[in-house]
C-alpha positions as CSV (number, residue, x, y, z in Angstrom):
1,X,-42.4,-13.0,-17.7
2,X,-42.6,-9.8,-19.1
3,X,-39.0,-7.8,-20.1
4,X,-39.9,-4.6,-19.0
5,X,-39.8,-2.9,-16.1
6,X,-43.8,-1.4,-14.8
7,X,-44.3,2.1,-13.0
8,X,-47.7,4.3,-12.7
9,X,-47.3,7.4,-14.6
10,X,-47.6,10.6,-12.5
11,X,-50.0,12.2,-14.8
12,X,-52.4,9.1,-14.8
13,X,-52.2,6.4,-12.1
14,X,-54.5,4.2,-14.0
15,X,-52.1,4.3,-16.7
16,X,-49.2,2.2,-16.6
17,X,-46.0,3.3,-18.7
18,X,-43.5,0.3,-20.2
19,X,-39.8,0.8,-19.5
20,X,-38.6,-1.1,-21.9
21,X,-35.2,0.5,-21.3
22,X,-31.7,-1.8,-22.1
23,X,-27.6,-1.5,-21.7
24,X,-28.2,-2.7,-25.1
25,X,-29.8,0.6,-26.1
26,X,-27.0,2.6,-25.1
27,X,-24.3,3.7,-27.7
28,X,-20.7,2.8,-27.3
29,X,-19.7,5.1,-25.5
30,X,-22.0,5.5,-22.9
31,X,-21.9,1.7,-22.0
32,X,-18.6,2.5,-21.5
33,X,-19.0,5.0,-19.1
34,X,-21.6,2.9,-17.0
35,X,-19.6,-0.5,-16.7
36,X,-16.4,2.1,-15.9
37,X,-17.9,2.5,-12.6
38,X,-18.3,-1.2,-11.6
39,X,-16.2,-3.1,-9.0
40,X,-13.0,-4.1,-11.2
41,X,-14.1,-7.8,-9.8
42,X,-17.6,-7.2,-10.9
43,X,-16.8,-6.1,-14.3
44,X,-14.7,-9.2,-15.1
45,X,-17.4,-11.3,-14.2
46,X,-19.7,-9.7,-16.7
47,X,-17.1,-9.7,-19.3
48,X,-18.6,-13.2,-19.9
49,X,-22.1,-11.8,-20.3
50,X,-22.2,-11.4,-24.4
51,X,-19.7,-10.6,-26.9
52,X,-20.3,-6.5,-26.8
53,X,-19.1,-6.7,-23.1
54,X,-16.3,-8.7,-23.9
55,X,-15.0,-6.3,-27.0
56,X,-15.6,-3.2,-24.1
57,X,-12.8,-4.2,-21.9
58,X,-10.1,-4.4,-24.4
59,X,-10.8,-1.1,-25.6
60,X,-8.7,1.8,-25.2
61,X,-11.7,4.0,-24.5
62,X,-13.2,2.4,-21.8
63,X,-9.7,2.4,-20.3
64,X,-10.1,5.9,-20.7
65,X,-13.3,6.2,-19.3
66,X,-12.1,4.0,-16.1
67,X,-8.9,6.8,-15.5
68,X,-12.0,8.7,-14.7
69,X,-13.2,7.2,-11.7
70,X,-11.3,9.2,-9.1
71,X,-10.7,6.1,-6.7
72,X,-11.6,2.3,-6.2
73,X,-11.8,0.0,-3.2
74,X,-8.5,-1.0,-2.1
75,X,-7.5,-4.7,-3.0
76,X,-4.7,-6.0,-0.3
77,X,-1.9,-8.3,-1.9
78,X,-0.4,-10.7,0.3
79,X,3.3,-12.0,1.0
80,X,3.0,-15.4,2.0
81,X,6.1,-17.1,4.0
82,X,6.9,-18.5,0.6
83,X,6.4,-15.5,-1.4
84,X,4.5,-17.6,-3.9
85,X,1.8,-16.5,-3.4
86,X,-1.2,-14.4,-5.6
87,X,-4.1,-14.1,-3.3
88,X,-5.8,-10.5,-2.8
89,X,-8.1,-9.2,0.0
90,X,-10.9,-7.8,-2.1
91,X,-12.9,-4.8,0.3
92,X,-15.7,-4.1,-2.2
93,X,-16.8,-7.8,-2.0
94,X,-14.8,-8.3,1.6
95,X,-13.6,-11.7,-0.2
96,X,-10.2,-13.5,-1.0
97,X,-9.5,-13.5,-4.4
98,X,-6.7,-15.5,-6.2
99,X,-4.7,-13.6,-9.2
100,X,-4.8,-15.8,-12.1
101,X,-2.8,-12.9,-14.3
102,X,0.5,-12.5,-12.1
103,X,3.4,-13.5,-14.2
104,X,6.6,-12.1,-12.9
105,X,10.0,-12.7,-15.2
106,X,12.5,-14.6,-12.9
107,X,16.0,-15.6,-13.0
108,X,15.6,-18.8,-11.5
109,X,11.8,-20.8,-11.8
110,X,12.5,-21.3,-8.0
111,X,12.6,-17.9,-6.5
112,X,10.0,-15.7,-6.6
113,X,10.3,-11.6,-7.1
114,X,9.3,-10.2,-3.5
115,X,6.9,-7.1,-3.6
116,X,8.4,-4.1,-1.9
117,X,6.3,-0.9,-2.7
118,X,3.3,0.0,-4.2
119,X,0.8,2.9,-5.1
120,X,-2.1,3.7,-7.3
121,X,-3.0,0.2,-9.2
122,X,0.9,-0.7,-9.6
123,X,3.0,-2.4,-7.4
124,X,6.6,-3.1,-7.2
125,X,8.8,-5.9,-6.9
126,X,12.5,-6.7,-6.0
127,X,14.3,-9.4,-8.2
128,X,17.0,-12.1,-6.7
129,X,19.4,-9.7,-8.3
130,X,18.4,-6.8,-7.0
131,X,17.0,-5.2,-9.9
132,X,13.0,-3.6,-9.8
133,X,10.0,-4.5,-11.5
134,X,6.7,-3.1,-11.5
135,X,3.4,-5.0,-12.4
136,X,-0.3,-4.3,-12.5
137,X,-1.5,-7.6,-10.6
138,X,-4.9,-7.6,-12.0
139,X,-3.6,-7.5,-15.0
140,X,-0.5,-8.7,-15.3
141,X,1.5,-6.2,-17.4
142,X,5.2,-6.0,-16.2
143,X,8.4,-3.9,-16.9
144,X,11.5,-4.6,-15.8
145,X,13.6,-1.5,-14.4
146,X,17.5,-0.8,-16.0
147,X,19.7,-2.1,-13.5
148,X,20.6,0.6,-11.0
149,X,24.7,0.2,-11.7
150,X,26.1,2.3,-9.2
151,X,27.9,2.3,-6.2
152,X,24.7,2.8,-4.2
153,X,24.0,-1.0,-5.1
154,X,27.0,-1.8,-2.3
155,X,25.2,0.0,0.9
156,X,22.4,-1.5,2.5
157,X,19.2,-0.6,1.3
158,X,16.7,1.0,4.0
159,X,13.7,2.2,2.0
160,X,12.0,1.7,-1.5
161,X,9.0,3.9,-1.9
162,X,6.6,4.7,-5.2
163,X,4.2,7.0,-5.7
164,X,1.8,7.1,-9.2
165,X,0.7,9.8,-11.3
166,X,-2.2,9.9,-13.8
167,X,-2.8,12.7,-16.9
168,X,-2.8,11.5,-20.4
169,X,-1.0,8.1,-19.2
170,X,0.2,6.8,-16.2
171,X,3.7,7.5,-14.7
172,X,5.5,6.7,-11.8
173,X,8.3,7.1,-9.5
174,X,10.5,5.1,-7.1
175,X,12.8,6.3,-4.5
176,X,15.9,4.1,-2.8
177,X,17.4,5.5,0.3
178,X,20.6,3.9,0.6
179,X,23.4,3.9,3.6
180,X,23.8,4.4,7.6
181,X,23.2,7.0,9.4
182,X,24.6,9.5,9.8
183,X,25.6,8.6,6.1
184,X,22.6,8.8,3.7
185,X,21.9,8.3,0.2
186,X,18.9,8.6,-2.6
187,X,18.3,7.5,-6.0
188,X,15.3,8.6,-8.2
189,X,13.8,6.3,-10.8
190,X,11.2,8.2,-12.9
191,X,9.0,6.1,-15.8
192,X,9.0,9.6,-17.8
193,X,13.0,9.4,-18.4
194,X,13.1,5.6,-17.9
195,X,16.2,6.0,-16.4
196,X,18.1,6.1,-12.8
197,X,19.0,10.0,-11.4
198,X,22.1,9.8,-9.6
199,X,22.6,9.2,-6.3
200,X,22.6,11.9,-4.0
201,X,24.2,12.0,-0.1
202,X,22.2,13.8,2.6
203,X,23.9,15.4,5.4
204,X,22.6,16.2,8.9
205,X,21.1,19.2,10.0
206,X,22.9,20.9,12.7
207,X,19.8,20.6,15.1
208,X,18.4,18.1,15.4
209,X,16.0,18.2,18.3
210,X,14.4,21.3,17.3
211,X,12.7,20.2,14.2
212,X,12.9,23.5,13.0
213,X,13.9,22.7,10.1
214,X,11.8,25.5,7.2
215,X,10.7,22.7,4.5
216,X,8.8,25.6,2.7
217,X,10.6,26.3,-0.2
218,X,11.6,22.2,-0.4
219,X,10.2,20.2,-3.3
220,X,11.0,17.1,-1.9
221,X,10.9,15.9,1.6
222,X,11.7,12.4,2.7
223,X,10.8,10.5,6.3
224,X,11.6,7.6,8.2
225,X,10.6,6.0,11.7
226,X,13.4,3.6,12.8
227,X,12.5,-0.1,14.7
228,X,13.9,-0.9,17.9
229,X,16.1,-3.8,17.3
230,X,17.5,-4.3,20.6
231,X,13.9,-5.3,21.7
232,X,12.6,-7.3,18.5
233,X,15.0,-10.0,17.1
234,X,15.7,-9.8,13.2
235,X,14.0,-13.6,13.4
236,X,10.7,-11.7,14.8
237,X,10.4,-9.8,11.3
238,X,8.8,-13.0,9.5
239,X,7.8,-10.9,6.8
240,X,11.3,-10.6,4.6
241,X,9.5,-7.3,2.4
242,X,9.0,-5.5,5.4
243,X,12.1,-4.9,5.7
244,X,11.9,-2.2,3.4
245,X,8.8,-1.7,5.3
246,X,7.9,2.8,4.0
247,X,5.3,5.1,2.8
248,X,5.2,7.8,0.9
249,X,3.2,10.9,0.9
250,X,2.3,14.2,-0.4
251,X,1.7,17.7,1.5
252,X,1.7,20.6,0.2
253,X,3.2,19.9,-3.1
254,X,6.2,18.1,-0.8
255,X,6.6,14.3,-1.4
256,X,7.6,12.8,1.6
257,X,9.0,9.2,2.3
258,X,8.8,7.6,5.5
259,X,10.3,4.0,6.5
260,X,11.5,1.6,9.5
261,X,15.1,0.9,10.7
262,X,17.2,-0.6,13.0
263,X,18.2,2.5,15.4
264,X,14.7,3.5,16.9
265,X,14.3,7.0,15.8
266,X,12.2,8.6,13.1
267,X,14.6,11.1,10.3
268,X,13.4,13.3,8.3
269,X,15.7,13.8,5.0
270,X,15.0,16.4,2.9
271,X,15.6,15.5,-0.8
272,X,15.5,19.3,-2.3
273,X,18.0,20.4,0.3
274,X,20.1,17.4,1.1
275,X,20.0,17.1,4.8
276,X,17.9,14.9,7.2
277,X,16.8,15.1,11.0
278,X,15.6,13.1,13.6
279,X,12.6,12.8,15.6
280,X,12.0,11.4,18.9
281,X,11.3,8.4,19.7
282,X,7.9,7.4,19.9
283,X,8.3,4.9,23.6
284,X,11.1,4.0,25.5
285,X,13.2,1.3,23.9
286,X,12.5,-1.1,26.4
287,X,8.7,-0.6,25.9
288,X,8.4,-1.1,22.1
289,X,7.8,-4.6,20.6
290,X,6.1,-4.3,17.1
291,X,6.1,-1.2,15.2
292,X,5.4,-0.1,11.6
293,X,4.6,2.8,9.7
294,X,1.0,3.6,7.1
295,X,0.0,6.5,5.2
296,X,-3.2,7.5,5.4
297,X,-5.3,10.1,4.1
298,X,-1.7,11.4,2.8
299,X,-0.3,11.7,6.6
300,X,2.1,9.8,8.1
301,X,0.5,7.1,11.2
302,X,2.6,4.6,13.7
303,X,0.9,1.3,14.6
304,X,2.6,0.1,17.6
305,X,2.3,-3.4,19.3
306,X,3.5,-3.0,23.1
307,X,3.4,-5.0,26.3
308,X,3.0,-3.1,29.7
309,X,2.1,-4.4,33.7
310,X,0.6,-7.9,32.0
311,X,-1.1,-5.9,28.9
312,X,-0.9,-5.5,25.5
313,X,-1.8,-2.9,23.7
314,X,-2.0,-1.8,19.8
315,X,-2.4,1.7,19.1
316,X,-2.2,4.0,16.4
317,X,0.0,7.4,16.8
318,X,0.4,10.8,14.9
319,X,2.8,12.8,15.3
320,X,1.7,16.6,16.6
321,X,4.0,19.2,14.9
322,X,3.0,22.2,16.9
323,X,3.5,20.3,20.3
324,X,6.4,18.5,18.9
325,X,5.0,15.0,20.6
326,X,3.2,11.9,19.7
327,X,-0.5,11.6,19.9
328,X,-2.4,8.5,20.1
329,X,-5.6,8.6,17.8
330,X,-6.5,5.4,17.7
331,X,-6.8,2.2,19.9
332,X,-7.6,-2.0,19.1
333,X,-10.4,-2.9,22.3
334,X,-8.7,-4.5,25.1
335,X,-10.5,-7.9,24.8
336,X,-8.9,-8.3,21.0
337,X,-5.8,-6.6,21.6
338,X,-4.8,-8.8,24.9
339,X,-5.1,-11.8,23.4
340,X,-1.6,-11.3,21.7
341,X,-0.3,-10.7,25.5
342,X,3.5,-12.6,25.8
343,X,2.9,-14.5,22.4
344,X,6.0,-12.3,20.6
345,X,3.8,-11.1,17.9
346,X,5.4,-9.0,14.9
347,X,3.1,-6.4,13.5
348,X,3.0,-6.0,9.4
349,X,0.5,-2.7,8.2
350,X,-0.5,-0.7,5.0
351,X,-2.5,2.0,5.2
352,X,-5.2,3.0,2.5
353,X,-7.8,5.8,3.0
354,X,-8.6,5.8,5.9
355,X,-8.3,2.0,7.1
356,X,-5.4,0.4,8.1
357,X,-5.0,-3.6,7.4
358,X,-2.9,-4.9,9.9
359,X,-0.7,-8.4,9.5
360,X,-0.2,-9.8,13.4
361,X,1.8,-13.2,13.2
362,X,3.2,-15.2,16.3
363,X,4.5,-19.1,16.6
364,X,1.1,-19.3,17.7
365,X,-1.5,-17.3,15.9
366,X,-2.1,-15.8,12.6
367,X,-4.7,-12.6,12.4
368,X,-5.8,-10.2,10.2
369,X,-6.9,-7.0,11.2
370,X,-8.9,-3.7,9.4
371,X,-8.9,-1.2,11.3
372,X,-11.4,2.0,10.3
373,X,-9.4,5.0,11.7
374,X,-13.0,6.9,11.1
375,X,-15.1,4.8,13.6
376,X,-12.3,3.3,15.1
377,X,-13.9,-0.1,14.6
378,X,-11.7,-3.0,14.7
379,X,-13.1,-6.1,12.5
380,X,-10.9,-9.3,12.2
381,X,-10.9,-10.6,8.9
382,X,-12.4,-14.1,7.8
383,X,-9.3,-16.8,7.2
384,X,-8.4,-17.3,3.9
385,X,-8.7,-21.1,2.6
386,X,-6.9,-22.1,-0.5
387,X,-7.4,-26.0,-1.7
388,X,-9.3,-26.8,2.0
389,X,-6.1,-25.3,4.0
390,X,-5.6,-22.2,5.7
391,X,-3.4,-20.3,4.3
392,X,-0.7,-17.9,6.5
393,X,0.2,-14.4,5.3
394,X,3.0,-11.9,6.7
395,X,1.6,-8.8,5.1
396,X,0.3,-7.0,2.7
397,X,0.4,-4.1,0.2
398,X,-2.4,-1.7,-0.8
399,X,-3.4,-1.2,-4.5
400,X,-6.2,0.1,-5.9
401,X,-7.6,-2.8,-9.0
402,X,-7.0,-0.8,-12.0
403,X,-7.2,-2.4,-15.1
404,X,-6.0,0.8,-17.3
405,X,-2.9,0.9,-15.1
406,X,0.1,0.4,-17.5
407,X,3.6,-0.3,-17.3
């Protein structure tokens, strides 16, 4: 069989022209920028192709050249009940994938770190102790965080957030909201100082129903949307790094932080000016039964589980600033969505782009959900098999698989 590839020239179709073109002809630098755009799962397959291949993804160049690619295809990580778990939901290949790189440093060979936030191709996890560390997953490059060492570390903790920056390197930041309302708290880790900002307190604003509040000269803005816990037991929240369960985006040059509590509101806390306000509620209390929070397309979506005159619903909200009211803009069909009707299903979710992967456990059933907010198509997932059993997950986090991620 001949090598090369056959075409009719244009000038002569009686002529045939030899394209006897290779990857092997390019120079170094241009196979690097060719294999930079390949599926990260791809690529490590055909890192056993030949030697050349192989060399390419140790490189700091082609690391270089894949900071370039302006996004990937969102890989899911998910929490097991165990937590001992490294299996990924791959959307480029729509596949399971098991992490063989994840090696997390632990106090104790018997307790696994718990994942709690995560944002660009990093993702970060909570220690036994209490202490952070962030991790590439593909790759398995950790750092440990200083321990935080303040009083902060004695009030309950209600959000961790992180949010990822790329120029010359990457950096990142995480944000801990500490306290109860109405007494608030942040603390600021930043990878360019390596250290801990001190805490700050937040105090209310004096109106809160208005959302008036001018945010326009504010650098720093942070949300959150509070559960209902007089309607869902804490034993209904299976999934123990959900309860940290936030988001962060960015508008208008504002970072902004959104997560769940106990009291059933959504607050707004601004971090530039040191207050916070509340929303309204989204339902009733009586009517909500699941609820979490995603970021998509950098705005700020509810997912909401409820049960109503022998229904069940699961719809996605937004919330409409200029009529100060929630808006539903997305909705699962009827004939998926009732299925979950009376079985006391908890609701995990992360948002990326513009899909929404959605965790739904019960006693009874285990499903995962994608949801395309575009096309509003619903697609359950295929079950996940690990060793010829089914595997169970609680949630997930998003992360996009990038190997030149650093910590």
């Amino acid at each position: 069989m001949e090598n090369s590839l056959k075409r009719k020239s244009r000038d002569n179709g009686d002529h045939l022209i030899f394209n006897s073109f290779s990857l092997d002809d390019l120079n170094e630098d241009l196979l690097e920028r060719v294999l930079s755009w390949l599926p990260t799962s791809s690529f490590f397959r055909l890192t056993s192709v030949c030697k050349r291949w192989k060399s390419t993804a140790a490189s700091v160049s082609f690391k270089l050249a894949c900071s370039h690619i302006p996004s990937r295809d969102p890989w899911f990580l998910m929490v097991s009940p165990t937590l001992n778990q490294s299996i990924v939901f791959d959307t480029a290949e729509n596949s399971w994938k098991k992490l063989n790189h994840l090696r997390l440093p632990l106090e104790d060979s018997n307790i696994n770190c718990m994942p709690v936030a995560s944002s660009g191709g990093l993702v970060c996890y909570r220690k036994p102790s209490g202490n952070f560390v962030v991790c590439n997953p593909v790759t398995g490059s950790c750092s440990e965080l200083p321990p935080l060492h303040s009083p902060s570390e004695n009030q309950p903790l209600n959000a961790v957030v992180m949010s990822t920056t790329f120029k010359d390197q990457i950096s990142y930041k995480i944000v801990l909201v500490f306290g109860e309302l109405p007494n608030l708290l942040f603390k600021v880790y930043d990878s360019g100082s390596g250290c801990w900002e001190d805490e700050t307190a937040l105090r209310r604003e004096v109106d809160d129903n208005s959302i008036d509040c001018d945010s326009t000269d504010d650098d720093n803005v942070v949300y959150f949307l509070s559960k209902a816990g007089t309607v869902v037991a804490s034993s209904m929240q299976r999934s123990p790094s959900k309860q940290y369960s936030s988001v962060i985006t960015n508008k208008d040059g504002q970072e902004m932080v959104y997560f769940l509590s106990s009291s059933g509101t959504v607050v707004a806390c601004k971090l530039t000016s040191k207050c916070f306000f509340e929303y309204p509620r989204l339902l009733p209390v009586f009517s909500e039964y699941s609820i979490d929070i995603v970021e998509c397309g950098g705005e700020i979506l509810v997912v909401l589980l409820s049960e109503f005159l022998e229904s069940t619903s699961l719809r996605v909200w937004k919330y409409d600033d200029a009529n100060r009211c929630w808006q539903q803009i997305a909705a699962m069909p009827a004939a998926m969505s009732q299925e979950w009707y009376g079985k006391k299903a908890d609701i995990n979710c992360v948002g990326a782009g513009d899909r929404i992967f959605i965790c739904l456990n019960s006693p009874e059933l285990c499903t995962y959900i994608l949801c395309d907010l575009v096309t509003n198509k619903w697609t359950e997932l295929p079950k996940c098999c690990l060793n010829g059993e089914v595997m169970e997950f609680m949630s997930a986090f998003s992360f996009e698989p990038r190997i030149e991620a650093c910590v």
